[in-house]
C-alpha positions in Angstrom: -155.1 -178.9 -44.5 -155.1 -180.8 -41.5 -152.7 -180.1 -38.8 -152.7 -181.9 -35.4 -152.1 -180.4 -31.8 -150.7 -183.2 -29.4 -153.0 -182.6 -26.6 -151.6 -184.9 -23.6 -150.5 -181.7 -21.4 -149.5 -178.2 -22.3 -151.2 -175.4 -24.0 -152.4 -177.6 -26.9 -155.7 -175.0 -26.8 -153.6 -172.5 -27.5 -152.0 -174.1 -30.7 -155.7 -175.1 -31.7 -156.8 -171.4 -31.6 -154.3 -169.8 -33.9 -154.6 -172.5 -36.7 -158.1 -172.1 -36.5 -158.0 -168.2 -36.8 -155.9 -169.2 -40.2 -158.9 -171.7 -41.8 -156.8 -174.9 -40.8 -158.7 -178.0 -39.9 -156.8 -178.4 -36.1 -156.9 -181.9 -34.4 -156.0 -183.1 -31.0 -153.6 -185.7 -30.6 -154.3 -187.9 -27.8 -154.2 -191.4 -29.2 -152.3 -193.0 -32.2 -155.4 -193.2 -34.4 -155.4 -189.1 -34.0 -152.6 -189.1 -36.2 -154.4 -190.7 -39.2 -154.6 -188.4 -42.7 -152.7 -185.3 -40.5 -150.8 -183.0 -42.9 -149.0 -181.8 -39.9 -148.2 -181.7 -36.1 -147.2 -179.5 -33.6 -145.8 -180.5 -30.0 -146.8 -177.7 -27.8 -145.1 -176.3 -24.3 -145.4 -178.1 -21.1 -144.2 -180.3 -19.4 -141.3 -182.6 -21.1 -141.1 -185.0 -19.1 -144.8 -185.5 -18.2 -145.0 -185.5 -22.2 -142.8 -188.2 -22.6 -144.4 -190.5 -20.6 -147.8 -189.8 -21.4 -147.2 -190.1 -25.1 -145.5 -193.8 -24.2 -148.3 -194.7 -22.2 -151.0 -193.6 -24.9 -148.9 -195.7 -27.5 -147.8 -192.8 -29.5 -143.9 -192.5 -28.7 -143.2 -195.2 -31.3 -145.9 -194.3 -33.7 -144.8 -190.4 -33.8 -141.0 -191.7 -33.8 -142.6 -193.1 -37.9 -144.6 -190.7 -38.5 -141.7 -188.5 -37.8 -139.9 -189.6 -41.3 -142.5 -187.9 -43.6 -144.7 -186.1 -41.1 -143.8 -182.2 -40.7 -143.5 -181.8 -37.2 -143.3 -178.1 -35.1 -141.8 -178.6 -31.2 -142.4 -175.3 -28.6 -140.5 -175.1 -26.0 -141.4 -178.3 -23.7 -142.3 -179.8 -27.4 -139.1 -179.0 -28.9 -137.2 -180.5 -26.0 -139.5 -183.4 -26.9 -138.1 -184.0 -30.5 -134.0 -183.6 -29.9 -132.0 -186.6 -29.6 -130.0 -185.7 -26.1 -131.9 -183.8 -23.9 -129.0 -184.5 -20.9 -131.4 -186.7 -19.0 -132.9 -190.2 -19.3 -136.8 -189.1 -20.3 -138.6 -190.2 -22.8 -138.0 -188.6 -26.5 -138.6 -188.5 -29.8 -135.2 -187.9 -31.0 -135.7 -187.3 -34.3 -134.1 -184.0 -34.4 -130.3 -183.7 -34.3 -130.0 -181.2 -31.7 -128.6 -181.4 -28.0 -130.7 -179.0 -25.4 -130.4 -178.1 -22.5 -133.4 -177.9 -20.7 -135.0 -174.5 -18.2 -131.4 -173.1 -19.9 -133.3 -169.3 -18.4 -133.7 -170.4 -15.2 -137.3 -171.1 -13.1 -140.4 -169.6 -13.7 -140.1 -166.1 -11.8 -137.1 -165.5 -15.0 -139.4 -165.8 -17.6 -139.1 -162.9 -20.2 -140.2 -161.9 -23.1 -137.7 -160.5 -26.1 -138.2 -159.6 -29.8 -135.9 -161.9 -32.4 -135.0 -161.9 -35.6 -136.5 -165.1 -36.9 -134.8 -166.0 -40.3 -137.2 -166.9 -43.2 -139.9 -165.3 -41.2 -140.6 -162.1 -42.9 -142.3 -158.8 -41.6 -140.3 -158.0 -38.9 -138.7 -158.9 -35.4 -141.0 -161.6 -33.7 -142.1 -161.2 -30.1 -140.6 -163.9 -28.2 -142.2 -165.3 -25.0 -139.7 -167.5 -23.1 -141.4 -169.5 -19.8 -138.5 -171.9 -18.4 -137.3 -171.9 -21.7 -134.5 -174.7 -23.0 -131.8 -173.4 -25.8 -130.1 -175.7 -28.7 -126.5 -176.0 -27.3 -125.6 -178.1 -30.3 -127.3 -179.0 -33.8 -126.1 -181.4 -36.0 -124.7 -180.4 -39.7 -128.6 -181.1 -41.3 -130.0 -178.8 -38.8 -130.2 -175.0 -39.6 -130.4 -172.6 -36.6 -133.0 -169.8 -37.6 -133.2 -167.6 -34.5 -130.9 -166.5 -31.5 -131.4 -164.6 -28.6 -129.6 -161.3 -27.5 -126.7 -163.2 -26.0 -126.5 -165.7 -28.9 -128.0 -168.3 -27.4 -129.6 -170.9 -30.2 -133.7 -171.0 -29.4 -135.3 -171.6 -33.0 -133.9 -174.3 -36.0 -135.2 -176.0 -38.7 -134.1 -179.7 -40.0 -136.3 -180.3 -43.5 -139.3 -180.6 -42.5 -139.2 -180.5 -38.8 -138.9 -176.9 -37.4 -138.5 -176.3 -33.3 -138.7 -173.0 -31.1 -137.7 -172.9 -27.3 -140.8 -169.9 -26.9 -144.1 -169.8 -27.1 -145.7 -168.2 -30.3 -149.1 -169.3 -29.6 -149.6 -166.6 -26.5 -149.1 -164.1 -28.7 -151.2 -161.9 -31.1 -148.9 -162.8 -34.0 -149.7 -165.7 -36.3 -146.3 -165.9 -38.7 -144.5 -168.4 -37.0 -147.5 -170.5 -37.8 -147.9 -169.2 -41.2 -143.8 -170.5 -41.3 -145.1 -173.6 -40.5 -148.1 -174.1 -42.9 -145.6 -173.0 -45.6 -143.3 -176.3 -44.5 -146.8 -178.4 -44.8 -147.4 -177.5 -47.8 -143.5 -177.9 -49.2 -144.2 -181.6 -48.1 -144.8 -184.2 -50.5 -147.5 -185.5 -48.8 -149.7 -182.5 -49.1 -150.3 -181.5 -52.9 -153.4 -179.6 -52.5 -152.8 -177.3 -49.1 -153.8 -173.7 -48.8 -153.8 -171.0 -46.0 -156.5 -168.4 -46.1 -155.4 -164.7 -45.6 
């Protein structure tokens, strides 16, 4: 299994260290040619905005926009911001997710937190959620399944098909499920026949 980090800004490294913990071949994305024979991708946290442009300047926005149709795809916070079609601002996007989002929903960086959710199809357990100027999903379309809330309801974790995105960040944490949840969408793909996970 192959599974690609895009690595323009962000804590890509991050990302990279967990799937390699699990055995997974990880990849950074910088350039469209990156993307060749990738089972997967994730869009890490950072920056949305700084994402967006970067990936249209490296030639990727309309290339990962393609890839998007048969490519699972995994968005953290600045990532998942990344893949919704209305974002409320005019940056550039993905948009291949039927969400709307509403961007540092939390508030700045001082009201960061961290909270424990109930994450479903994620087994084993609440997951430990860390939320750094976090957006929430203020509207998903009928194909998109909302998978997580936090304490106030708030929407901060769905799943459409094959594309799954999370307003927190599961990579700076000691628990690898979420990424486990993710391998397990790879491998549902029908472009991957042959995938497996150690552990």
């Amino acid at each position: 299994m192959k599974i690609g980090v895009l690595a323009l800004q962000g804590d890509f490294e991050e990302h990279c260290a967990v799937l390699k913990g699990l055995g997974v071949e990880a990849r950074e994305v910088r350039l469209p040619r990156d993307l060749e024979d990738l089972d997967g991708l994730i869009l890490p946290g950072g920056e949305s905005t700084t994402i967006g442009k970067l990936a249209r300047t490296y030639g990727l926005l309309d290339t990962l926009k393609e890839r998007s149709r048969n490519l699972p795809m995994w968005g953290t916070c600045g990532g998942l911001v990344f893949m919704a079609r209305d974002v409320g601002m005019d940056q550039p996007i993905l948009g291949v997710m039927d969400m709307v989002v509403q961007r540092n929903a939390f508030g700045r960086q001082v009201d960061s937190f961290e909270e424990d959710l109930e994450i479903t199809g994620v087994e084993g357990g609440p997951f430990h959620g860390v939320f750094i100027r976090a957006p929430v999903i203020v509207e998903v379309g009928p194909g998109t399944e909302i998978i997580g809330r936090v304490s106030d309801g708030r929407v901060v974790a769905v799943r459409q098909g094959r594309l799954l995105a999370t307003s927190f960040h599961p990579e700076l944490t000691r628990d690898d499920r979420l990424h486990r949840y993710f391998l397990g969408i790879v491998q549902e793909a029908p472009c991957l026949t042959s995938a497996t996970v150690n552990g």
